[in-house]
One Martini backbone bead per residue (centre of mass of N, CA, C, O) as a GRO file, in nm:
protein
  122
    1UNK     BB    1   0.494  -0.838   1.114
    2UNK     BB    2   0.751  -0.977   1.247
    3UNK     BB    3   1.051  -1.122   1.262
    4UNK     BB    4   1.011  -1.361   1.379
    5UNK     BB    5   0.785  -1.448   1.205
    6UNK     BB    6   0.926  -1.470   0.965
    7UNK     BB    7   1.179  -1.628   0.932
    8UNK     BB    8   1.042  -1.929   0.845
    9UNK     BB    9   0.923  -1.811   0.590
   10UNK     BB   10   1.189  -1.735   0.424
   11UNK     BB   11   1.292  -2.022   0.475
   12UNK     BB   12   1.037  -2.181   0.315
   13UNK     BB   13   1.055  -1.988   0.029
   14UNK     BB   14   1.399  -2.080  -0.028
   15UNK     BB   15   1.312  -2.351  -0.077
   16UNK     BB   16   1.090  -2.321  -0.315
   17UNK     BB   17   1.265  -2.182  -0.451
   18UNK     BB   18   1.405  -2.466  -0.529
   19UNK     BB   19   1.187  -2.623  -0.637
   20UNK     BB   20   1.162  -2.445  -0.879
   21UNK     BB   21   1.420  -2.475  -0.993
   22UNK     BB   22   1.377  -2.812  -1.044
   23UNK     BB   23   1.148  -2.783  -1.224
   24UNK     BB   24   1.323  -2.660  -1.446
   25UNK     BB   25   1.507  -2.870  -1.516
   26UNK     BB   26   1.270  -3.092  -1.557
   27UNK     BB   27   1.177  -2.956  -1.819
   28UNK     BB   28   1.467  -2.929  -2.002
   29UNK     BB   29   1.546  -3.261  -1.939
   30UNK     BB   30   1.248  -3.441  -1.983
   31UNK     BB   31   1.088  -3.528  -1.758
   32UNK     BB   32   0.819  -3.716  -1.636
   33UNK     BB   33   0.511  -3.578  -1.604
   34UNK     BB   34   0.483  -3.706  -1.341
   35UNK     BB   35   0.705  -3.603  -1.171
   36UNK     BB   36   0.651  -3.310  -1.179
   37UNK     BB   37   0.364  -3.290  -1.108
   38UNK     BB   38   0.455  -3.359  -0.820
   39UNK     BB   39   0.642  -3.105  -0.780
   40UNK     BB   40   0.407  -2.938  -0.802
   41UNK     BB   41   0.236  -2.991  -0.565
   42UNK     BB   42   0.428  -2.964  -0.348
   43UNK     BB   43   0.464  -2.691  -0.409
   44UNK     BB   44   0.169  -2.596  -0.348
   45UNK     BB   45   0.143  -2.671  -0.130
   46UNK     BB   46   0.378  -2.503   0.041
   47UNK     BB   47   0.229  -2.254  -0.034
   48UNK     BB   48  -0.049  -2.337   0.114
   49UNK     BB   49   0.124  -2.304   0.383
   50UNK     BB   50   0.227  -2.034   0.423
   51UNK     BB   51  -0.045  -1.901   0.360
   52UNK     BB   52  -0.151  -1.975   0.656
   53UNK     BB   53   0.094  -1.856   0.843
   54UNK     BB   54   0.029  -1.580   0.760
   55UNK     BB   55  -0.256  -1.566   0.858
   56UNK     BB   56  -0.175  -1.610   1.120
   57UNK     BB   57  -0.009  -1.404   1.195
   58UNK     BB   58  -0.241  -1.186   1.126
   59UNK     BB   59  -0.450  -1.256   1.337
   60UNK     BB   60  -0.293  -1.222   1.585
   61UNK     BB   61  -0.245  -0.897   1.517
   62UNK     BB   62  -0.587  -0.876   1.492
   63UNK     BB   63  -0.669  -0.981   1.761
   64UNK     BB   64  -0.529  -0.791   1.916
   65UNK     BB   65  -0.600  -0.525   1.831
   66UNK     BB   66  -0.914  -0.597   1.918
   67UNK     BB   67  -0.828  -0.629   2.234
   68UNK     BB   68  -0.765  -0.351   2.310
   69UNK     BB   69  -0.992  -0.206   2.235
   70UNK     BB   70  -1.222  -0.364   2.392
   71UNK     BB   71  -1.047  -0.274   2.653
   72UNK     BB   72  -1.086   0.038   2.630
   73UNK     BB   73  -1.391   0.020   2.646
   74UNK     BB   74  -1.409  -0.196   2.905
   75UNK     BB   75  -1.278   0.089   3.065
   76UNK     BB   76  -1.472   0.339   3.005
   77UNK     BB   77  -1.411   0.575   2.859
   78UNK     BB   78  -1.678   0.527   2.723
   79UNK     BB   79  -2.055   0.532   2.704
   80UNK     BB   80  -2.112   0.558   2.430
   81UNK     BB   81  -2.283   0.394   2.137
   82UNK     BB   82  -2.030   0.542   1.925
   83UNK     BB   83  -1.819   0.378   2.005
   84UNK     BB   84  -1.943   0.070   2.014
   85UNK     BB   85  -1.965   0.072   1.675
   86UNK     BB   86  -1.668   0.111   1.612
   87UNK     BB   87  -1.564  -0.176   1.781
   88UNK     BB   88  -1.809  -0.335   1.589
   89UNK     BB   89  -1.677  -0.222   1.284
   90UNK     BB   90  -1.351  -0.343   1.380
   91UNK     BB   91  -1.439  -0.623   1.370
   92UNK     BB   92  -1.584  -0.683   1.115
   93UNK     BB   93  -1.349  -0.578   0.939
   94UNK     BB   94  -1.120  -0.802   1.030
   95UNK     BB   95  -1.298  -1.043   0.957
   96UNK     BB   96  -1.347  -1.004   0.658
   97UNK     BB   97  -1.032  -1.020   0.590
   98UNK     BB   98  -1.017  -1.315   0.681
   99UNK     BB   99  -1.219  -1.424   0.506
  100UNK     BB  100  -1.100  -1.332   0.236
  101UNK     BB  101  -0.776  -1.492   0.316
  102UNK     BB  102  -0.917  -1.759   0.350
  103UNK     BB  103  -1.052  -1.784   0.037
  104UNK     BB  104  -0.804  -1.757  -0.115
  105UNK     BB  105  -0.679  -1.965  -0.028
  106UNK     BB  106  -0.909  -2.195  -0.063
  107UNK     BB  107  -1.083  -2.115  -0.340
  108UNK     BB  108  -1.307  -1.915  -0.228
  109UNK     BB  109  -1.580  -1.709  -0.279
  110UNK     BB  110  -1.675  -1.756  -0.040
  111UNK     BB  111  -1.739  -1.671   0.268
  112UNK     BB  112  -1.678  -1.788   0.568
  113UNK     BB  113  -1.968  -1.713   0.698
  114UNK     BB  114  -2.139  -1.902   0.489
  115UNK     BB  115  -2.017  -2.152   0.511
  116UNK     BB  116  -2.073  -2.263   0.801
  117UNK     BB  117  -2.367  -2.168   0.789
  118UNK     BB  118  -2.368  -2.442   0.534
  119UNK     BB  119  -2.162  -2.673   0.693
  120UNK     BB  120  -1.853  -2.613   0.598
  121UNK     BB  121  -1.580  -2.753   0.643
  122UNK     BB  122  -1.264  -2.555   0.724
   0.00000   0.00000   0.00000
């Protein structure tokens, strides 16, 4: 990631650690475990945005990635067809990770296509 997809990223995290510093005062304090509960969601949500715009800007810059190559294929450069399996095993495993990190973040173990092609809508 470049540093301008950063900073809203680190700007949105030094909220979220601010929300963690008023949670740890709320447990000091013996606040109602309602309140806290409520400011732990919020957490967990932020963190939650955090990590899909993480996700999408990585996303960005791996199918940039793969529209490169598969434009160098596309212009011809070589035409065995070893070169288009390289092209072909390098989209499938961009793929792999985005879906490994996007599993992660939403809590699944299975992978994204997988979920998809059992029609759950994620």
């Amino acid at each position: 990631m470049d540093k301008d997809q950063n900073k809203p990223i680190i700007v949105r995290l030094k909220k979220i650690e601010g929300q963690v510093r008023g949670l740890q005062r709320m447990i000091e304090t013996d606040k109602p475990c309602a309140e806290v509960l409520v400011q732990v969601s919020a957490v967990q949500s932020a963190l939650r945005m955090v990590g899909k715009k993480i996700i999408e800007n990585y996303a960005s810059v791996c199918l940039a990635d793969f529209q490169a190559i598969a434009s160098h294929y596309d212009a011809g450069v070589s035409e065995n067809g070893q070169e288009k399996s390289a092209t072909s095993s390098d989209f499938k495993e961009k793929i792999e990770v985005l879906s490994e990190l996007i599993g992660l973040l939403t809590g699944s173990e299975q992978p994204l296509k997988t979920r998809l092609s059992e029609g759950e809508n994620e």
